[in-house]
C-alpha positions in Angstrom: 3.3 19.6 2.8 2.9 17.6 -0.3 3.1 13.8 -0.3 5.4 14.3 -3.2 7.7 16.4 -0.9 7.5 14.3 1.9 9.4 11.2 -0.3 11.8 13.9 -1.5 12.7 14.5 1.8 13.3 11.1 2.5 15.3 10.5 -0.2 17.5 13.5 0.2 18.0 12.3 4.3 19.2 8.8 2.9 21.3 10.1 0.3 22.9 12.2 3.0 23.4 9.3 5.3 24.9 7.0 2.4 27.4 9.2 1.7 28.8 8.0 -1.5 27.8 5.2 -3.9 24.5 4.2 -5.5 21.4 2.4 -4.2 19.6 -0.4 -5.7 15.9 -0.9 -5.1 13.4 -3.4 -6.1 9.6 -3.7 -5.5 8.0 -6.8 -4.3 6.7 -8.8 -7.2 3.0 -9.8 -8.0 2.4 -13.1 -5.8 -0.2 -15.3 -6.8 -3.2 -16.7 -5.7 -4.2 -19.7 -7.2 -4.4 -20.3 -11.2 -4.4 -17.0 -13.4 -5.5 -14.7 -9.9 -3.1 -12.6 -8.0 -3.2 -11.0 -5.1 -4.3 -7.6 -4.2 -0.5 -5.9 -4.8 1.1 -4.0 -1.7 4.4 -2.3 -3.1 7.9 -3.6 -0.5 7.5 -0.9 2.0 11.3 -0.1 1.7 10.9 0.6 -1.7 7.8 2.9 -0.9 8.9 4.8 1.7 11.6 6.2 -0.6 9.8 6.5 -3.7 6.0 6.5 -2.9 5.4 4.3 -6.2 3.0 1.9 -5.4 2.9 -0.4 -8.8 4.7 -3.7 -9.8 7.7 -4.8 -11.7 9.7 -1.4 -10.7 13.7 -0.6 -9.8 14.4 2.3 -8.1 18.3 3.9 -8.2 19.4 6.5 -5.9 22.6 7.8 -6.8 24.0 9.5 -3.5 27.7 11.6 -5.7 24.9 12.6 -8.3 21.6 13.0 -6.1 19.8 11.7 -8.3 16.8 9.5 -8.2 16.4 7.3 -11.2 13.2 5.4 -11.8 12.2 2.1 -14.2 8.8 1.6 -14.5 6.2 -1.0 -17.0 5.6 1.2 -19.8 2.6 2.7 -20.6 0.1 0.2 -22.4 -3.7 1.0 -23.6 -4.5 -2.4 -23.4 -2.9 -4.2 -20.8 -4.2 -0.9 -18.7 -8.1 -1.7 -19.8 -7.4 -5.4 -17.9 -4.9 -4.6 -15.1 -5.5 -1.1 -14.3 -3.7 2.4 -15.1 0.4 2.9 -15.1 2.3 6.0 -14.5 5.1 5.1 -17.6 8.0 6.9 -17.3 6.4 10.1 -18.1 4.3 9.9 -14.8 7.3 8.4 -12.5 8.9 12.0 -13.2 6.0 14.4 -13.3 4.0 12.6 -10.4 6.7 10.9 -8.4 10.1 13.2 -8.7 12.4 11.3 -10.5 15.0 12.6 -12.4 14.9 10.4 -15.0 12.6 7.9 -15.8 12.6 4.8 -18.3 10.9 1.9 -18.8 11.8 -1.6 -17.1 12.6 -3.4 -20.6 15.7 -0.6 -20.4 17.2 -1.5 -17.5 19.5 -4.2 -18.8 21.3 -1.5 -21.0 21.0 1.5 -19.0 21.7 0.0 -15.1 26.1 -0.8 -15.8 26.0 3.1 -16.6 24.5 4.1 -13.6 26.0 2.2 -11.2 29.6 1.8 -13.1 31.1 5.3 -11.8 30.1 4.4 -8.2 33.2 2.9 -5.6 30.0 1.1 -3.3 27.2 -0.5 -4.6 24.4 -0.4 -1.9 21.9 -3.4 -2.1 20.6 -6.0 -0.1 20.7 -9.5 -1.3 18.4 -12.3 0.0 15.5 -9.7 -0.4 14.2 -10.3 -4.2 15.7 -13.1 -6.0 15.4 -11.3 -9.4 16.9 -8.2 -8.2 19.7 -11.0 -7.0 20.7 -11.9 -10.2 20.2 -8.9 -11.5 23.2 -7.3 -9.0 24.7 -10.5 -8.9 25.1 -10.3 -13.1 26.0 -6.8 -13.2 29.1 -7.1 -10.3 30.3 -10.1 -12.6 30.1 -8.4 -15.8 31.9 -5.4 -14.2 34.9 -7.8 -13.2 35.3 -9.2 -16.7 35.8 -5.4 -17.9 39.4 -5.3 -17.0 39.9 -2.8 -20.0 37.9 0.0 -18.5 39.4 2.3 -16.0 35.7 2.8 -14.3 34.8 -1.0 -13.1 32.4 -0.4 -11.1 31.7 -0.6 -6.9 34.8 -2.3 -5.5 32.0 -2.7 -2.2 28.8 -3.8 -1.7 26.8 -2.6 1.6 23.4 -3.2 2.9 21.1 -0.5 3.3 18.7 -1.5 5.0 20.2 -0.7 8.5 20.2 2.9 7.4 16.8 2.7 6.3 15.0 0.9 8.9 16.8 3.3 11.6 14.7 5.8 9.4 11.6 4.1 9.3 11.7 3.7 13.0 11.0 7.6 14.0 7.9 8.3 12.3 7.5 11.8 10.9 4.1 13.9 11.5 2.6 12.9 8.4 2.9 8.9 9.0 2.0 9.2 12.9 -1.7 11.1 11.1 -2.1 7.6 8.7 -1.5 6.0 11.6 -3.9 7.7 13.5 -6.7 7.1 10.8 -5.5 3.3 11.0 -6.0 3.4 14.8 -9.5 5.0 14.5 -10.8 2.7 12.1 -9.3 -0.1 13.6 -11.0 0.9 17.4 -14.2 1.2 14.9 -14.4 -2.2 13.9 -13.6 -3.7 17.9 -16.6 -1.6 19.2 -18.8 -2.8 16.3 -17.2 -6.2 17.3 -18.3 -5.7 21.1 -22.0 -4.7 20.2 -22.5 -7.9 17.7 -21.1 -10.3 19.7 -23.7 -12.9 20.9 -23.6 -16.7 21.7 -24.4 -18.4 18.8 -22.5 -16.9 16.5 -19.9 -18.0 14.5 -16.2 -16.4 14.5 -16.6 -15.6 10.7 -19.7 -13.7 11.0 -17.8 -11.9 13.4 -14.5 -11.2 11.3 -16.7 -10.3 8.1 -18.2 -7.3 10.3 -14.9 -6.2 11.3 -13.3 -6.7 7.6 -16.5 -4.7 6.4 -15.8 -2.1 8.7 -12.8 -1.2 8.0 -13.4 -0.8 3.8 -16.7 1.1 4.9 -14.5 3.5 7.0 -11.7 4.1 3.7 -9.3 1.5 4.7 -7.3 -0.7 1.9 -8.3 -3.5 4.0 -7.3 -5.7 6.9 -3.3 -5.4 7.7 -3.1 -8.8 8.6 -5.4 -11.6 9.0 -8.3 -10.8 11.3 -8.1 -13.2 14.4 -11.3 -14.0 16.2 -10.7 -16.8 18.5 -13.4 -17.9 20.8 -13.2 -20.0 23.4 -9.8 -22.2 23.7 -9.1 -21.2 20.2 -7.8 -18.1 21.9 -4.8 -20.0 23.4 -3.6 -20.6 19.5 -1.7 -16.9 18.7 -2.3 -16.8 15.3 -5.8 -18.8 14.7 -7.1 -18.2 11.8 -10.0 -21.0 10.5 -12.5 -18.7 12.0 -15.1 -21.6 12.1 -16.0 -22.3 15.6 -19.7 -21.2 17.0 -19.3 -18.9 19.6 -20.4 -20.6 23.0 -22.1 -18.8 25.9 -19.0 -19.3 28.2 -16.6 -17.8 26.1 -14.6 -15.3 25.5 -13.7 -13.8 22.3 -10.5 -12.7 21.7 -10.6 -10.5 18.6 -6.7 -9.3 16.6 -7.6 -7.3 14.2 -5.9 -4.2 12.6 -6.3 -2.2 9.0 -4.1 -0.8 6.3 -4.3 3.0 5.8 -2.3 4.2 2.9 0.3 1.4 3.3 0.3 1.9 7.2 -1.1 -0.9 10.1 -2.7 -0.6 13.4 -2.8 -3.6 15.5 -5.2 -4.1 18.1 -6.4 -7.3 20.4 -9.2 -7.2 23.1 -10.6 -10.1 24.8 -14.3 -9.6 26.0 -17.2 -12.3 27.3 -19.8 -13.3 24.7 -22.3 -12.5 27.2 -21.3 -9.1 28.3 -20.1 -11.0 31.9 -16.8 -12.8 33.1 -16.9 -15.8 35.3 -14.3 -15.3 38.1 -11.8 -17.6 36.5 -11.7 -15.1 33.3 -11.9 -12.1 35.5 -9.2 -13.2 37.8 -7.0 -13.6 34.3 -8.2 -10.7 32.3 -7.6 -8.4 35.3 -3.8 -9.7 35.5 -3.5 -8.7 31.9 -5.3 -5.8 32.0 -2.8 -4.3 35.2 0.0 -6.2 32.8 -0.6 -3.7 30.3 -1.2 -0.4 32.4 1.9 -1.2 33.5 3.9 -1.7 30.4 1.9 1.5 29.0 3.6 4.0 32.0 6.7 1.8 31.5 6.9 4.1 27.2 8.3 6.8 27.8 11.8 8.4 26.2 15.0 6.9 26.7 13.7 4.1 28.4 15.5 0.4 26.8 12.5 -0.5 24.3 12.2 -4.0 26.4 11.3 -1.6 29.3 7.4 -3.0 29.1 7.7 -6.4 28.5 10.0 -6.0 32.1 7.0 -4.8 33.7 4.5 -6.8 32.3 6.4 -9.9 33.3 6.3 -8.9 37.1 2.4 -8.1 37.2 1.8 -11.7 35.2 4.5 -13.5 37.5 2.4 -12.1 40.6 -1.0 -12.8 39.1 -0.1 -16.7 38.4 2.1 -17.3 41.7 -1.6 -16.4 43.4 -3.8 -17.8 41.7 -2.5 -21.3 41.6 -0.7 -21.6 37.9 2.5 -21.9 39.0 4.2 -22.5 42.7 7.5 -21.6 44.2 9.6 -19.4 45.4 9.1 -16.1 43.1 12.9 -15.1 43.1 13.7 -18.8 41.6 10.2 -18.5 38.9 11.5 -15.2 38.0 15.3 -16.0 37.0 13.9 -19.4 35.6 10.9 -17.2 33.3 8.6 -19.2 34.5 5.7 -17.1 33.5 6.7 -17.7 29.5 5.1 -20.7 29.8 1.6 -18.8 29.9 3.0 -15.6 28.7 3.9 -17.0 25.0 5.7 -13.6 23.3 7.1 -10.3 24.2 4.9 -7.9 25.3 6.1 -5.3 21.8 7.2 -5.0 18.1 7.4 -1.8 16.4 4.5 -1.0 14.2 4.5 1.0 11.1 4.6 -0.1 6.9 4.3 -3.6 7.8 3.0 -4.9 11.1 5.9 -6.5 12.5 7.9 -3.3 11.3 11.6 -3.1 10.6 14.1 -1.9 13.1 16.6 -3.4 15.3 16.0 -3.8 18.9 19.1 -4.1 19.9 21.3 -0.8 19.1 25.1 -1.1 18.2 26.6 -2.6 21.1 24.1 -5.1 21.5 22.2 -3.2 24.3 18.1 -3.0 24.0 17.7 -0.1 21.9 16.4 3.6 23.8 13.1 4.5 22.8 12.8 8.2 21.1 9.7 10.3 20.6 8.3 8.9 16.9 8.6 5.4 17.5 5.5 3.2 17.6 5.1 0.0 19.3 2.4 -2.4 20.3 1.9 -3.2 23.9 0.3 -6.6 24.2 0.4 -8.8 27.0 -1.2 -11.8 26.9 -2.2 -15.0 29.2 -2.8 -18.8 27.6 -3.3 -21.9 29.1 -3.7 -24.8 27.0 -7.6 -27.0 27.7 -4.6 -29.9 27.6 -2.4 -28.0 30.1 -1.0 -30.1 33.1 -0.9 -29.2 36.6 -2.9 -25.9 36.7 -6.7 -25.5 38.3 -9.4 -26.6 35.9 -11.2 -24.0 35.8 -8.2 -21.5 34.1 -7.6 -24.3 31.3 -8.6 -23.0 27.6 -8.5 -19.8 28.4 -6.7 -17.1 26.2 -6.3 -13.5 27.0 -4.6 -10.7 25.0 -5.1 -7.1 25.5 -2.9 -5.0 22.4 -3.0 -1.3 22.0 -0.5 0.9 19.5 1.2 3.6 21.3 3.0 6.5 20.3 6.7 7.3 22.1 5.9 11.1 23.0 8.4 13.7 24.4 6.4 13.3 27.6 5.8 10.1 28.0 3.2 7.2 25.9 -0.1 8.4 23.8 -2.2 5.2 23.0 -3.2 5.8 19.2 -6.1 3.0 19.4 -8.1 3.9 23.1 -10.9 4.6 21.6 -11.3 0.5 21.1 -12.8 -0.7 24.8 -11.3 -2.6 27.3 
């Protein structure tokens, strides 16, 4: 199947589910990075699923009474592509993407009224792009100054994005194989990780390795900032100032995840600089290595997605009742969630175009969402205790722990995407 296909289809499903009316979609703008220097661009993943386009200042229309799928685009331009790099133009949105009609951005003042006039609902979602705000925002007034003309335009405006995360949820086979190549690359770089590893080191030689790792393997690059956090700098969750010599003590606990073809992977493990725990870590790492195991057998379809954090919680509540971090009766800890206060976040997100990926949790009524074969979520429990923490034996404090792995919601059960990374 063609990738150009696989949009089509897309398109054509979210047409269907619209029903009547016509879409509004606008990519993400260029976002700088200091003076005159911009950031590698990543197209709004919304806007990619749907279209595939993956280049700046572009509007997409989907028009579900006309199926149609209109495109504006930068135009063509010899020298602005010598210094920025090569554009589509309308010309290529149609012959290489599968619009129906294509024109260039400059046009969409004059040609967007007509396209969206003859439609009762106008759906867009505001708060996303505050260009495309007062783009919709303009066009909605303009259409209720126009008393004279008997087709005024949409009379409601709805928010897709429900629909479309609801898609994006449910991967189809061709983003479960990116993902795949993301979770391969991604285990890559934690092995090469594991074998530099070494006391005396600093974090950043650590995260260069891994960052070079995953360009050397065909990724676009990391998905997210690559953590490595040694020593207590592994109870902050999202350290980043990667500056800290790597002690003979320590652990390491290393996040890191790539980008395949707009996809993530996102993967933790926690290991000793020298190859062995003291019985402090062990004791810890072990709780959060059961944690997970049993969050892992907890994915499985039609289970509530909140299934594994549940049985996460009880391994972790266990593990700290006996070795000394917290005290009581477990009955009272457990109603109380006690164990949050070393167990910082859930245990899952859904993983997909962006890291943290769209998608509700809760379905309709307010009840945790069921799982269904094609969804991908992180499992990723995690243990912290704070070198300041009060109350707890000394020899626990500054010690973070996080064990993450990307599984696949089978027809049978849970398929961990990123095993080949050791733990």
């Amino acid at each position: 199947m063609s990738r150009s296909s696989v949009f089509a289809r897309r398109r054509a499903r979210f047409l269907h589910e619209m029903g009547e009316g016509v879409a509004l979609l606008f990519t993400t703008p260029k976002a700088a990075s200091g003076y005159d220097v911009r950031y590698r661009y990543r197209p709004d993943p919304d806007f990619f699923y749907l279209t595939g386009f993956t280049e700046p200042e572009a509007v997409a229309v989907l028009d579900a009474d006309r199926v149609t799928f209109t495109l504006f685009v930068r135009p063509r331009d010899r020298t602005k592509e010598t210094w920025e790099g090569r554009r589509s133009g309308p010309e290529g949105a149609m012959r290489d993407y599968g619009a129906d009609h294509a024109y260039t951005v400059a046009e969409l003042p004059k040609r967007l009224p007509d396209l969206v006039r003859r439609a009762r609902v106008l759906h867009y979602a505001f708060g996303g792009h505050a260009d495309g705000d007062s783009v919709v925002a303009g066009l909605l007034g303009r259409f209720r100054r126009d008393a004279r003309n008997p087709k005024r335009g949409p009379v409601t405006v709805k928010d897709p994005t429900d629909l479309l995360h609801a898609m994006r949820l449910v991967k189809g086979p061709e983003e479960i194989a990116l993902m795949e190549r993301a979770a391969a690359i991604a285990a890559a770089a934690h092995r090469e990780a594991r074998r530099l590893v070494k006391p005396g080191l600093f974090e950043y030689e650590l995260e260069a390795a891994i960052d070079r790792r995953f360009r050397a393997m065909g990724a676009s690059g990391p998905a997210y900032t690559t953590i490595v956090a040694s020593g207590e700098n592994a109870t902050i969750l999202h350290y980043a100032e990667g500056r800290r010599r790597i002690g003979a003590g320590d652990l390491v606990l290393v996040d890191a995840g790539c980008d395949v073809e707009g996809y993530a992977s996102d993967v933790t493990r926690t290991f000793p600089a020298t190859g062995r725990f003291t019985r402090p870590q062990k004791r810890l790492y072990g709780a959060v290595l059961a944690a997970q195991r049993a969050a892992i057998a907890a994915v499985k379809p039609g289970a509530r997605w909140d299934a594994p954090h549940e049985a996460a919680q009880e391994i972790l509540l266990d593990a700290l009742l006996e070795y000394g971090l917290l005290h009581g009766s477990r009955a009272t800890l457990k109603k109380k969630n006690a164990v949050q206060r070393f167990a910082l976040h859930h245990t899952s997100h859904w993983l997909g175009l962006d890291v943290h990926d769209r998608g509700r949790y809760p379905d309709e009524a307010g009840a945790p969402r069921k799982l269904e074969p094609g969804m991908v979520l992180t499992v990723e429990p995690g243990l912290y205790v704070r070198a300041d923490e009060k109350g707890v034996p000394k020899e626990y404090r500054g010690l973070g722990i996080r064990i993450e792995d990307d599984v696949l919601v089978t027809e049978s059960g849970a398929r961990v995407l990123t095993e080949g990374a050791p733990k």
